[in-house]
C-alpha positions as CSV (number, residue, x, y, z in Angstrom):
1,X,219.9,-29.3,86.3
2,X,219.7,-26.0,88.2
3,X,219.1,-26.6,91.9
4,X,217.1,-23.2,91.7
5,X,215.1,-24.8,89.0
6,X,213.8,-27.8,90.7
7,X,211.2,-28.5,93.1
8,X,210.5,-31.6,94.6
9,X,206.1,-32.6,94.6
10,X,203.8,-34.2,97.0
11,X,205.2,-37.3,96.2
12,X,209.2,-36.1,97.1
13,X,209.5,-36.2,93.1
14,X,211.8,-33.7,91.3
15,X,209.9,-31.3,89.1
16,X,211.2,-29.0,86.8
17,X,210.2,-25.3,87.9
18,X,211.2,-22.4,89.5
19,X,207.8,-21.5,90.6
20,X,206.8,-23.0,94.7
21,X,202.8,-21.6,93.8
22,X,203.0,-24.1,90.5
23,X,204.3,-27.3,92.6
24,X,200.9,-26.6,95.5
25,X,198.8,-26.5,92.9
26,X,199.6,-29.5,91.1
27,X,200.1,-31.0,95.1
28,X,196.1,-29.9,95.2
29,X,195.5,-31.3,91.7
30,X,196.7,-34.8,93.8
31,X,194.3,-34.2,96.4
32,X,191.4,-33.6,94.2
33,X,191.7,-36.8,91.9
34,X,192.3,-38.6,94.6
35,X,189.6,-37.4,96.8
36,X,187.2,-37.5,94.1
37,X,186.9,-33.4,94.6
38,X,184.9,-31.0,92.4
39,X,187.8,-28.6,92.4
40,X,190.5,-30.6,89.6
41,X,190.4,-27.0,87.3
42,X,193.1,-26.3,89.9
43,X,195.8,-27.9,87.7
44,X,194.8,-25.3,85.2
45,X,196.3,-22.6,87.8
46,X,199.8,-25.0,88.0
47,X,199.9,-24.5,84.2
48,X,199.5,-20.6,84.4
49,X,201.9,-19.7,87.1
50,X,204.8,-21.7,85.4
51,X,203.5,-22.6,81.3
52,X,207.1,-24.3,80.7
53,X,206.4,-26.8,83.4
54,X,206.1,-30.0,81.7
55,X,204.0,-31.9,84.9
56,X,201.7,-28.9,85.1
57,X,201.0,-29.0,81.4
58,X,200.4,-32.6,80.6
59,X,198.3,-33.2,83.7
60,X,196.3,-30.0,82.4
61,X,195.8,-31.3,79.1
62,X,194.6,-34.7,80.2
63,X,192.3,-33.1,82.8
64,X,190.9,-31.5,79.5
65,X,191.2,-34.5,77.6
66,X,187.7,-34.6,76.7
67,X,188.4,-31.9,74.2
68,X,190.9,-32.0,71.8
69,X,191.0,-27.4,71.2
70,X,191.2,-27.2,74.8
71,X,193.9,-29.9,75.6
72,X,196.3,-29.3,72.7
73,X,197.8,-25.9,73.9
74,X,199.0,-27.6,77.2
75,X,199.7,-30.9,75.1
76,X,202.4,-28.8,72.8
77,X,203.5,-26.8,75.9
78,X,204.7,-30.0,77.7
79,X,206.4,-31.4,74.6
80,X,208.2,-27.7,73.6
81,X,210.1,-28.6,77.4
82,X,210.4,-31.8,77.5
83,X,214.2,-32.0,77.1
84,X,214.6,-29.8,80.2
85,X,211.9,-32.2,82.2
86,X,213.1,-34.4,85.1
87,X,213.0,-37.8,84.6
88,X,209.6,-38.4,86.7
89,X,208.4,-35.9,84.2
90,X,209.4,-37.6,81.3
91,X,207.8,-41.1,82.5
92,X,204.4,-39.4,83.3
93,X,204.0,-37.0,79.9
94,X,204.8,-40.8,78.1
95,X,202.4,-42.3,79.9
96,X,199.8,-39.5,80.3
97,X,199.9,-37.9,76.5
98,X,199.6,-42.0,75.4
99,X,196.3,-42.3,77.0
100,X,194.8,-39.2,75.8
101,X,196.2,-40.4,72.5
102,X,193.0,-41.0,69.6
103,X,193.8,-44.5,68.9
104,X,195.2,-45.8,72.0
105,X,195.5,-49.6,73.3
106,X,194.7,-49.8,76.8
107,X,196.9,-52.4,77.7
108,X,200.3,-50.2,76.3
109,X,198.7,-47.4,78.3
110,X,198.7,-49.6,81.6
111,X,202.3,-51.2,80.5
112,X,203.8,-47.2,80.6
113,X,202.0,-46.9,83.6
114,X,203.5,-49.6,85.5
115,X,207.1,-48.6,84.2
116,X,206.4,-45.1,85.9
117,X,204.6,-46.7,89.0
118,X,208.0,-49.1,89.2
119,X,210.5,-46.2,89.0
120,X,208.4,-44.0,90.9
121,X,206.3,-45.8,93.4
122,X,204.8,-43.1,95.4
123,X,202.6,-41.8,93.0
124,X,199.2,-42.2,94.0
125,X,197.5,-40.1,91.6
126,X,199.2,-42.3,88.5
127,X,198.6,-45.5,90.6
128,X,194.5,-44.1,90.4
129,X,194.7,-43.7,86.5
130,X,196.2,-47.3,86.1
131,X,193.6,-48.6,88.5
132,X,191.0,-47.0,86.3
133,X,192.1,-48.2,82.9
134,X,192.1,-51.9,84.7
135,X,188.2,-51.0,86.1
136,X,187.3,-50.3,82.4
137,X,189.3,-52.7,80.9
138,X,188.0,-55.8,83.6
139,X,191.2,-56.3,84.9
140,X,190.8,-56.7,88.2
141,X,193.6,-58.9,89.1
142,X,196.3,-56.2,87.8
143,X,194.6,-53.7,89.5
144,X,195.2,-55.4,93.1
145,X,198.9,-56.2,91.9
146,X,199.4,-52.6,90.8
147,X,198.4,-51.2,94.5
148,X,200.2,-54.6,96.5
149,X,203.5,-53.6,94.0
150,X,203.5,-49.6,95.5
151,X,202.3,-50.3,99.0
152,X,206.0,-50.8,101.0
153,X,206.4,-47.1,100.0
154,X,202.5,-45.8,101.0
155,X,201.8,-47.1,104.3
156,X,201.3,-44.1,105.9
157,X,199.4,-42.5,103.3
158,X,195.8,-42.9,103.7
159,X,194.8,-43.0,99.9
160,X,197.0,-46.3,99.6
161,X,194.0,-47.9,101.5
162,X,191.3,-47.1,99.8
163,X,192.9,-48.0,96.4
164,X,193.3,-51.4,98.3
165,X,190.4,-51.7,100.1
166,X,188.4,-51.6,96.3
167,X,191.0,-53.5,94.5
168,X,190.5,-56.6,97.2
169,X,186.8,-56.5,96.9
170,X,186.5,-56.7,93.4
171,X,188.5,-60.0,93.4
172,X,186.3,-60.6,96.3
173,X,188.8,-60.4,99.3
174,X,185.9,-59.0,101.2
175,X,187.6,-59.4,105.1
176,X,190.8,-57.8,103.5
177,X,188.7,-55.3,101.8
178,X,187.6,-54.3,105.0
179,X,190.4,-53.9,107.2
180,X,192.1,-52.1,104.3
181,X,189.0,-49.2,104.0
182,X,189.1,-48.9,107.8
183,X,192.9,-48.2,108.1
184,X,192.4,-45.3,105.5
185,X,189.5,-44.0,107.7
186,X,191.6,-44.4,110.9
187,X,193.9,-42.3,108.8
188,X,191.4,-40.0,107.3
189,X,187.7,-40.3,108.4
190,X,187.0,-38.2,105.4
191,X,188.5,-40.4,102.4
192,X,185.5,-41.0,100.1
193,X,187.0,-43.4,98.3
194,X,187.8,-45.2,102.0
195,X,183.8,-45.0,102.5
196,X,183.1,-45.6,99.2
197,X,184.8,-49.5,99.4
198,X,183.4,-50.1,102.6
199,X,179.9,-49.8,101.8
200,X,180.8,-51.8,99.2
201,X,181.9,-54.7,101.9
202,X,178.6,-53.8,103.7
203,X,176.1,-54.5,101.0
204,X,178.1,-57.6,100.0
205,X,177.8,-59.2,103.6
206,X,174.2,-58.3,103.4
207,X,174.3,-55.5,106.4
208,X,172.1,-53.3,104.7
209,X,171.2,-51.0,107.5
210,X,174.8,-50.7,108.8
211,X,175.4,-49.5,105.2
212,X,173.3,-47.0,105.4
213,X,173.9,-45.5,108.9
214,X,177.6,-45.8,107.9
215,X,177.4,-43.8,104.5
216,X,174.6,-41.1,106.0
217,X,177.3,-40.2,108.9
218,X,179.7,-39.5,106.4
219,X,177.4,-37.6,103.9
220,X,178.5,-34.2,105.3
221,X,181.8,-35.2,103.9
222,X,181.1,-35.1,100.5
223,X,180.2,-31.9,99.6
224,X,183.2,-31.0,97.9
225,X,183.2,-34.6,95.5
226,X,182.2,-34.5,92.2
227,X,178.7,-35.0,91.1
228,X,179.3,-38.2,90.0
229,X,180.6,-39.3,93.3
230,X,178.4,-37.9,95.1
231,X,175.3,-39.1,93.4
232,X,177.1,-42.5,92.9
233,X,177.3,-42.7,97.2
234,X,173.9,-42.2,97.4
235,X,172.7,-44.7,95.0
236,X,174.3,-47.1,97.3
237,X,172.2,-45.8,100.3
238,X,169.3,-46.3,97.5
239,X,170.2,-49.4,97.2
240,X,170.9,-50.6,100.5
241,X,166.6,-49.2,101.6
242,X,165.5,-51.2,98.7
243,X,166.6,-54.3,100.4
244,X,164.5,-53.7,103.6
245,X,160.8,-52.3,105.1
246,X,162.1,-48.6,104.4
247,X,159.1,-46.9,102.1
248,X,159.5,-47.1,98.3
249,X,159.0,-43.0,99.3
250,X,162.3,-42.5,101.0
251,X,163.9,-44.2,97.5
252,X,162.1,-41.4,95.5
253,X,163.4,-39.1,98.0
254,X,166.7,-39.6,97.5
255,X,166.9,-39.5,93.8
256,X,165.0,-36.5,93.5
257,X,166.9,-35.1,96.0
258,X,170.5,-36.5,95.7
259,X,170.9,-37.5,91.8
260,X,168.6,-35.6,89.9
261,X,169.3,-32.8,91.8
262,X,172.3,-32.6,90.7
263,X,172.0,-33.7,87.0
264,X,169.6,-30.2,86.9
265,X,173.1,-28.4,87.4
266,X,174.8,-27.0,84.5
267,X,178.2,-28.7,85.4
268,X,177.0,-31.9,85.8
269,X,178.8,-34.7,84.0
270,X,177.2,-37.4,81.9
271,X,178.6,-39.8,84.2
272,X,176.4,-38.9,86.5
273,X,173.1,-40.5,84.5
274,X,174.7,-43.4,85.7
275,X,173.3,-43.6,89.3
276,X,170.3,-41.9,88.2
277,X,169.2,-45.4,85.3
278,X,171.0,-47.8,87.6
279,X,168.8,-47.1,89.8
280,X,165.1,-46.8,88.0
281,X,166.5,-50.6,86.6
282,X,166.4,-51.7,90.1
283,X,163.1,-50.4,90.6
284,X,161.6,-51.6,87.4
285,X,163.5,-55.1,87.8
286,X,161.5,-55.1,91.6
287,X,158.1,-53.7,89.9
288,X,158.5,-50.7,92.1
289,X,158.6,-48.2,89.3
290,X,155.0,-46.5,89.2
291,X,155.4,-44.8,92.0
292,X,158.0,-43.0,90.2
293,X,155.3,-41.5,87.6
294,X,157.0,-40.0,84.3
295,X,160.7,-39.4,85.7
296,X,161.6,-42.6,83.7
297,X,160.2,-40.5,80.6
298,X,162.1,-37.4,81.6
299,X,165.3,-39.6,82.0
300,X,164.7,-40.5,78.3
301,X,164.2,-37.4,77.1
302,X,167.6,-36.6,78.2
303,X,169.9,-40.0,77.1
304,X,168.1,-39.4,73.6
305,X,170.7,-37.0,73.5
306,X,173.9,-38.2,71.8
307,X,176.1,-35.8,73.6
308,X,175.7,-38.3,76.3
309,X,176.4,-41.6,74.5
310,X,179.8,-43.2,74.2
311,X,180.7,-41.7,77.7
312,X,181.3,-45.4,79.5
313,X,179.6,-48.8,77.8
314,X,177.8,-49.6,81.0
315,X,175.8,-46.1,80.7
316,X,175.1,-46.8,77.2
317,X,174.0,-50.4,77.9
318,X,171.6,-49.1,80.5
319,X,170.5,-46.3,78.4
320,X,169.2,-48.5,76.0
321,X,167.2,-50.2,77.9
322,X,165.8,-46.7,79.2
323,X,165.2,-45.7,75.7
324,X,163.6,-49.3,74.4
325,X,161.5,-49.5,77.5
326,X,160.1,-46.1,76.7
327,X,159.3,-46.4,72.8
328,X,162.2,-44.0,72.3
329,X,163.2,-44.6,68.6
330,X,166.9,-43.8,69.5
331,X,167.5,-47.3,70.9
332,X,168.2,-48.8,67.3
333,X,170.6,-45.9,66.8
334,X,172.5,-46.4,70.2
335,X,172.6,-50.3,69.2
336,X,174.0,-49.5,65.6
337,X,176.2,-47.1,66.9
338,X,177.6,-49.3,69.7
339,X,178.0,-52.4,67.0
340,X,180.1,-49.6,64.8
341,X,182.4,-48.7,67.3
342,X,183.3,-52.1,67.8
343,X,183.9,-52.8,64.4
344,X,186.6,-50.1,64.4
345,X,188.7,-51.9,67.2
346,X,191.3,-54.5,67.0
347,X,190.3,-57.6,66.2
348,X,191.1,-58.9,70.0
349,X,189.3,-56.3,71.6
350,X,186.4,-56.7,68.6
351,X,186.3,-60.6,70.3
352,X,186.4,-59.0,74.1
353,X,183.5,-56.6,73.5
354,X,181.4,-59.2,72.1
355,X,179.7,-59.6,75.1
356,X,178.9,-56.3,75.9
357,X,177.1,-56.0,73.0
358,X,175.6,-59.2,73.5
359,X,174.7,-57.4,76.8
360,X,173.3,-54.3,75.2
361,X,171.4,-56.1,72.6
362,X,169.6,-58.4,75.6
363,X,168.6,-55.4,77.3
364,X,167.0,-53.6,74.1
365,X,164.7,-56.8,74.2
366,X,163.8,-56.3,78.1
367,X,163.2,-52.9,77.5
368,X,160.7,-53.6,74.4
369,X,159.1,-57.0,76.3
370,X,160.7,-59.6,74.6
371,X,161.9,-61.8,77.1
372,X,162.7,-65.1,74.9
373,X,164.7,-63.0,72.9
374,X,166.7,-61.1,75.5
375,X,167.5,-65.3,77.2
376,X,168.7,-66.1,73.7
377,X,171.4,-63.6,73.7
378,X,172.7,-63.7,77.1
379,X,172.7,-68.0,77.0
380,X,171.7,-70.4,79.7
381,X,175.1,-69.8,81.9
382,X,174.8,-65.9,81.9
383,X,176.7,-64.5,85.1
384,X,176.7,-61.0,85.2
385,X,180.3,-60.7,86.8
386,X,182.1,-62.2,83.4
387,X,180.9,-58.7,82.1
388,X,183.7,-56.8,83.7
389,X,185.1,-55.4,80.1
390,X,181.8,-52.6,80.4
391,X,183.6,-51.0,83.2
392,X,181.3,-51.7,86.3
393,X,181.8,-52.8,89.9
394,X,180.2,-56.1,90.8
395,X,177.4,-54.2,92.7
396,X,177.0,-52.3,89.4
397,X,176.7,-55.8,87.5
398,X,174.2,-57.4,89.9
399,X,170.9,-55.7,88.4
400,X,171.6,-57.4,85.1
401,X,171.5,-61.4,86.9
402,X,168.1,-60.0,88.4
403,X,167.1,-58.6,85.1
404,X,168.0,-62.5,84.0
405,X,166.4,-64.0,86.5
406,X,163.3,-62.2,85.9
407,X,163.1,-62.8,82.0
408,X,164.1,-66.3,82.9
409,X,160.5,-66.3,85.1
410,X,158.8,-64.2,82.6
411,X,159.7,-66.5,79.8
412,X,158.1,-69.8,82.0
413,X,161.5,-71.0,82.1
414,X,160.9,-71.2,85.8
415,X,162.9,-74.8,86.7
416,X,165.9,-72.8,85.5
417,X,165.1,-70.1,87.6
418,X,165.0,-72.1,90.5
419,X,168.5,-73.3,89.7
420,X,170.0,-70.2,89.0
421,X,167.8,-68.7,92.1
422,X,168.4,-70.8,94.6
423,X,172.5,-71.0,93.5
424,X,172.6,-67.5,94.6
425,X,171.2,-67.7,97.4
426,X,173.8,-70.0,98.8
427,X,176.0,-67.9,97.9
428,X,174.6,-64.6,99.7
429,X,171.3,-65.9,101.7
430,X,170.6,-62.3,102.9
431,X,169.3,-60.6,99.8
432,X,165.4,-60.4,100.9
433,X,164.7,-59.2,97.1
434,X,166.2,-62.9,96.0
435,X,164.0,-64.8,98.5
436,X,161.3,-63.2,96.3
437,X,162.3,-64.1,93.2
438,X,162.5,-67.4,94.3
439,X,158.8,-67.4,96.1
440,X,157.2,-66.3,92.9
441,X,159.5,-69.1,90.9
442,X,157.8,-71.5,93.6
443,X,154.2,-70.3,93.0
444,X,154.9,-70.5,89.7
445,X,155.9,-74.3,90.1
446,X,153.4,-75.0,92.4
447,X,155.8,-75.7,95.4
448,X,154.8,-75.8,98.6
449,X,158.3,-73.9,99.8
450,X,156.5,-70.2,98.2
451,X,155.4,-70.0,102.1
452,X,158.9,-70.3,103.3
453,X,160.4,-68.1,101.1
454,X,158.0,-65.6,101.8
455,X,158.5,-65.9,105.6
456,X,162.7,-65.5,105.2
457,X,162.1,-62.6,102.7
458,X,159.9,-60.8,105.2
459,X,162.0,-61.2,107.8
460,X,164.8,-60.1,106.4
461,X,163.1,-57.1,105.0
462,X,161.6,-56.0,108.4
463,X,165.5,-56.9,109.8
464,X,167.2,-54.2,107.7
465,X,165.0,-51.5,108.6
């Protein structure tokens, strides 16, 4: 191994090159995955000014990995050199040409990834893709031992942090959570993905307008993220004026001005629909919809698209609903196409994604009216947070136990609502939307507590803003 010929990375790892403008931009490839930036096409340049470097060509082709033309010239390039690669090279093109692999198993494509995250412990940006195989795989346990098992060898490195801080909070570590996001901040008051996991902490404590004053004062910071982190920020501001006295008005606002906005642009990934149905769900599940007019409609008009199907299983969940609730015939194809692509998976994961079609199914009756049928399907213990295996946050989760508690109500199964209702509230008492739910479950049962109920949901409401 030529000293000439190697270069060490951002990491201090030995990459095989002779060209210093190859090693920055792969440096700035780093940077962008990790700060969710728009700018990723930069690895294309690393590939360009050195087309033997096996790094620079196997991060290209799985930044391209949604095409199979585009990402099989750099795939070949990386496997024409790989007997001259270092060994860090060699550990990421396994792991990396494995996951953009046609019939890969998630669970060998985490197990290469924590052989090159044990040899080679200060990569962040492979630490990020095995966190997100655990996100979509439910995980979540891994995922914190992943970060805990590279963080000696990170501390001063503010996107260790926010790796933790979300890790923590999705095994509900909340106080841990927190400390973690805000020693990423004190590092970098411009880590998204720092902010990101502490407004997470926020709207799980209930402190809705600290949320919101928190995220807005870092807004100017996310120009440069991606569309779908960008629109994905401020459905959590959405969120967060939904639970208090802010206008239904200033909600509109913001998705006409923060997500559709940017699902008009040309570049805008499929992801992004994401934000833009989890959010109309909210609204529908609150009976706040009207004043939304046709943009449900419009939303429909676009999903009935299969380009954007397939993309994540909690999009497609949602867009069914979307579709059903709208009279869109494609609903029965999404289903039958969602039961088809599980029957072409291992049996093990055929048993895992049971529920998410289960899921699916449940909200294709919502959306058409049939309440009865949708409580059938999702069972008399349905909590939204055993539904990990679609690839969603717990805040992303919640809108489906208000879409059961609302069917449960719908139904005249209103003693169980109660139950259910009340159980949650215990469990986070400042959720103004649930003191609703459970006044109308009152009223419903002729209970003299509707009053109360009433009284601690307004007063929360008028509380948060």
């Amino acid at each position: 191994m030529g000293e000439g010929n190697v270069k060490l990375d951002k990491w201090g790892y030995e990459v095989r090159t002779s060209s210093q403008a190859c090693i920055s931009s792969i440096n700035a490839f780093y940077d962008q995955v990790l700060g969710y930036g728009k700018d990723r096409s930069v690895i294309l340049e690393a590939a360009a000014h050195d087309n033997g470097c096996v790094l620079a060509n196997i991060l290209a082709a799985h930044f391209l990995s949604s095409s199979d033309s585009w990402r099989a010239p750099f795939l070949q390039a990386a496997k024409s050199n790989l007997e001259q690669a270092t060994r860090y090279e060699k550990l990421v093109f396994d792991a990396v040409s494995y996951l953009v692999s046609k019939d890969r198993d998630d669970d060998v494509a985490i197990e290469l990834h924590l052989k090159l995250l044990k040899e080679f412990p200060r990569d962040l940006a492979s630490l990020k893709r095995a966190q997100i195989l655990c996100f979509y795989t439910g995980q979540v346990d891994l995922s914190l031992s992943l970060v805990r098992q590279v963080l000696p060898e990170n501390e001063g490195d503010n996107y260790i942090y926010g790796l933790l801080s979300f890790a923590l909070l999705e095994v509900g570590q909340m106080r841990d959570a927190q400390k973690a996001a805000k020693k990423g901040l004190e590092i970098n008051k411009e880590d998204v993905w720092a902010q990101h996991a502490l407004c997470h902490v926020f709207q799980y404590e209930c402190k809705f307008k600290e949320a919101v004053q928190f995220m807005e004062g870092c807004a100017s910071s996310w120009s440069s993220c991606l569309t779908f982190m960008l629109t994905h920020n401020w459905w959590h501001v959405a969120l967060c004026y939904l639970e208090g006295d802010a206008p239904t008005q200033r909600v509109l606002e913001l998705y006409d001005h923060h997500i559709w906005k940017e699902l008009e642009r040309a570049d805008a990934a499929a992801e992004v629909y994401l934000n833009a149905v989890g959010l109309l769900l909210r609204l529908h599940v609150r009976g706040e919809l009207d004043i939304f007019g046709d943009r449900l409609k419009i939303l429909a008009g676009c999903l009935s698209d299969q380009a954007n199907w397939y993309i994540e299983w909690l999009l497609d969940v949602m867009t069914v609903w979307v579709l059903a609730k709208t009279g869109n015939s494609r609903a029965g194809d999404l289903l039958n196409g969602l039961k088809y692509r599980i029957s072409r998976m291992s049996k093990t994961k055929q048993q895992s994604m049971q529920r998410a079609m289960q899921l699916a199914e449940a909200l294709y009756a919502y959306g058409r009216g049939d309440d009865r049928q949708g409580l059938e399907l999702l069972g008399s213990d349905f909590d939204a947070c055993n539904y990990k295996i679609i690839g969603a946050s717990d805040e992303q989760l919640d809108v489906f136990n208000e879409v059961w508690y609302v069917m449960l109500l719908n139904a005249g199964e209103t003693m169980k609502a109660i139950e259910v209702i009340e159980k949650q509230i215990k469990k986070r008492e400042g959720v103004p939307f649930m003191w609703r739910l459970l006044e109308r479950a009152y009223r419903l049962a002729n209970r003299p507590e509707a009053g109360k109920a009433s009284e601690k949901a307004r007063a929360l409401e008028r509380a948060y803003f």
